[in-house]
C-alpha positions in Angstrom: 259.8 87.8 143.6 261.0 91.4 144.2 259.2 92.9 141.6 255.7 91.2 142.7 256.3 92.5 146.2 257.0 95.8 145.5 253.5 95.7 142.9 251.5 94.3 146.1 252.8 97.4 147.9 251.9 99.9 145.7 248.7 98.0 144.5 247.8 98.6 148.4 249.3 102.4 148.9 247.0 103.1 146.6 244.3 101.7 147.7 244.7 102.8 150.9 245.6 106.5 149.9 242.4 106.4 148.2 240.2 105.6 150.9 242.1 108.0 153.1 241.5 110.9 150.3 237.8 110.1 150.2 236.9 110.5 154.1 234.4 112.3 155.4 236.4 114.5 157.3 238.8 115.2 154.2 235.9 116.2 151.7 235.1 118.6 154.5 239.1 119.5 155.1 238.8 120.3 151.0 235.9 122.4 151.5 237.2 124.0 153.8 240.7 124.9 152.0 238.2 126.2 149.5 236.4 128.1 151.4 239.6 130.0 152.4 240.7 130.2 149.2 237.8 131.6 148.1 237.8 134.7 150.8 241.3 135.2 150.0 241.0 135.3 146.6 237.3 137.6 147.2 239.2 139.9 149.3 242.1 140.7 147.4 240.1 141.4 143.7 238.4 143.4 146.4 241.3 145.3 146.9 243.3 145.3 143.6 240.0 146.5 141.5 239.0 149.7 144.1 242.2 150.5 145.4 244.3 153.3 143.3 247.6 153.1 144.7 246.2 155.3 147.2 246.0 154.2 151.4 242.4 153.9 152.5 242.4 154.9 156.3 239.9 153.3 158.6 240.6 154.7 162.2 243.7 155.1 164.0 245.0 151.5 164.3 243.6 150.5 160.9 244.5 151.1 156.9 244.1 149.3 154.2 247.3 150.1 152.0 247.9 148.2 148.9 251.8 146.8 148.9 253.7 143.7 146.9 255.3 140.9 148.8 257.7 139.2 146.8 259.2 137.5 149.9 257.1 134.9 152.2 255.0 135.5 155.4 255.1 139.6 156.4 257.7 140.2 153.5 260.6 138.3 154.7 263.0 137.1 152.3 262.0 139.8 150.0 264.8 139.6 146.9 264.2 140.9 143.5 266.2 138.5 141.0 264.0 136.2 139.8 266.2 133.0 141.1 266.0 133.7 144.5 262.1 134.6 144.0 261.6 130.9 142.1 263.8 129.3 144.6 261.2 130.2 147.3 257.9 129.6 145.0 259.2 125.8 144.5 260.0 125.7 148.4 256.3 126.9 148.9 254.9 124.8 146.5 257.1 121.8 148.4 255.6 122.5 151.4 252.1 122.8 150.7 252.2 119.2 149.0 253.6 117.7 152.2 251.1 119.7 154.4 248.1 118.5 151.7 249.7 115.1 152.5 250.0 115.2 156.1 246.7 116.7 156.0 245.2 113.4 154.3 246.8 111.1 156.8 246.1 112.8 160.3 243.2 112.9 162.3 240.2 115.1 162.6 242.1 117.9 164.5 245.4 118.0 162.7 243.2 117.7 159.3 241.0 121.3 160.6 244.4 122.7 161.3 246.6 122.3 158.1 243.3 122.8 156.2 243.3 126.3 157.7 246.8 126.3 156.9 247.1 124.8 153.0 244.0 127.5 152.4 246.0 130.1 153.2 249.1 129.7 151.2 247.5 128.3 148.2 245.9 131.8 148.2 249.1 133.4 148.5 250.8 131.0 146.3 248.1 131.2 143.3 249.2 135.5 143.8 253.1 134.0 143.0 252.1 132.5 140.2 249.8 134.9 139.0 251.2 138.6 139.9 254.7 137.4 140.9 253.9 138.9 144.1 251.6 139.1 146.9 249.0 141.9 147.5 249.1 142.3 151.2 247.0 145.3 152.3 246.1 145.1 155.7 248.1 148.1 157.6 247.5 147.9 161.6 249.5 150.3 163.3 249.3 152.2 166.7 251.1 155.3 166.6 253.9 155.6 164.0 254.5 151.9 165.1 252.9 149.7 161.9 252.6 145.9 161.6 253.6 144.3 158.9 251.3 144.4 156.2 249.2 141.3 155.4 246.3 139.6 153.6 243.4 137.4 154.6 245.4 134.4 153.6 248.1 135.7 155.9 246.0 135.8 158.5 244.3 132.2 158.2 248.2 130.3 158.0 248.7 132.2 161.7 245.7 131.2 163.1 246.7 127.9 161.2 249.9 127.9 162.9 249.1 129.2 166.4 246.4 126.5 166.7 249.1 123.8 165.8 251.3 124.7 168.5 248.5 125.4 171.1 247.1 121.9 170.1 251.1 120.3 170.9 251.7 122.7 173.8 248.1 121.9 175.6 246.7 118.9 174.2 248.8 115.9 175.2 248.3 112.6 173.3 248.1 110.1 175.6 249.2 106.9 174.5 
């Protein structure tokens, strides 16, 4: 009896994971992560086949200065023993399965929002895998003050991010 319940339940878990993976609005969620993917992945051969170790200077506020993150968002938790570095890959890798989840199950918003997100660190992610490191190369600085240096992916998990807590703080679900 226990073991014909628990094959009902997953019989219907998949079938209902299924026909939440194949929505509309997720094939557009996944073309979406691709999409970012894709200008992450554009902008950074971009970078790592023209730029020469050498800082490219736009203007005043702008560079474009080639540096490796081993750490996560803006070089924090930067260590350079390879435990702590694979420690943080599998947390990364953790996280973006349970945002690609989340994704599948929420509803048109949320989906846009970790799309934006998940696009942006499986850019950075596939760099951890591939280089070990992250080329972040965007410089913005005013004066001798600099930001911390990022990538396009960088910059699509904080709009990510900034439209999921705009969405909470403004949007109330009214139920």
């Amino acid at each position: 009896m226990q073991k014909s319940i628990f094959k009902i339940n997953k019989i219907y878990l998949k079938k209902t994971m299924k026909k939440k993976i194949f929505k509309k609005e997720n094939i557009f969620s996944f073309t979406l992560i691709f999409i970012i993917f894709f200008f992450d992945r554009l902008s950074k051969n971009k970078i790592l086949s023209d730029l020469n170790d050498s800082a490219f200077y736009i203007n005043k506020f702008l560079n474009i200065d080639l540096i490796w993150n081993t750490g996560i968002g803006f070089g924090l938790f930067s260590f350079n023993t390879p435990i702590a570095y694979n420690i943080i890959s599998i947390f990364i890798a953790v996280v973006i399965i349970i945002l690609f989840y989340i994704s599948i199950i929420s509803e048109k918003l949320d989906s846009f929002i970790f799309s934006i997100i998940i696009g942006g660190a499986l850019g950075n992610f596939y760099d951890r895998l591939i280089f070990n490191a992250v080329p972040d190369f965007i410089d913005l600085h005013y004066g001798n003050f600099h930001w911390f240096t990022f990538n396009v992916a960088d910059i699509f998990i904080t709009l990510g991010i900034i439209a999921f807590i705009a969405k909470n703080y403004f949007i109330k679900n009214t139920i």
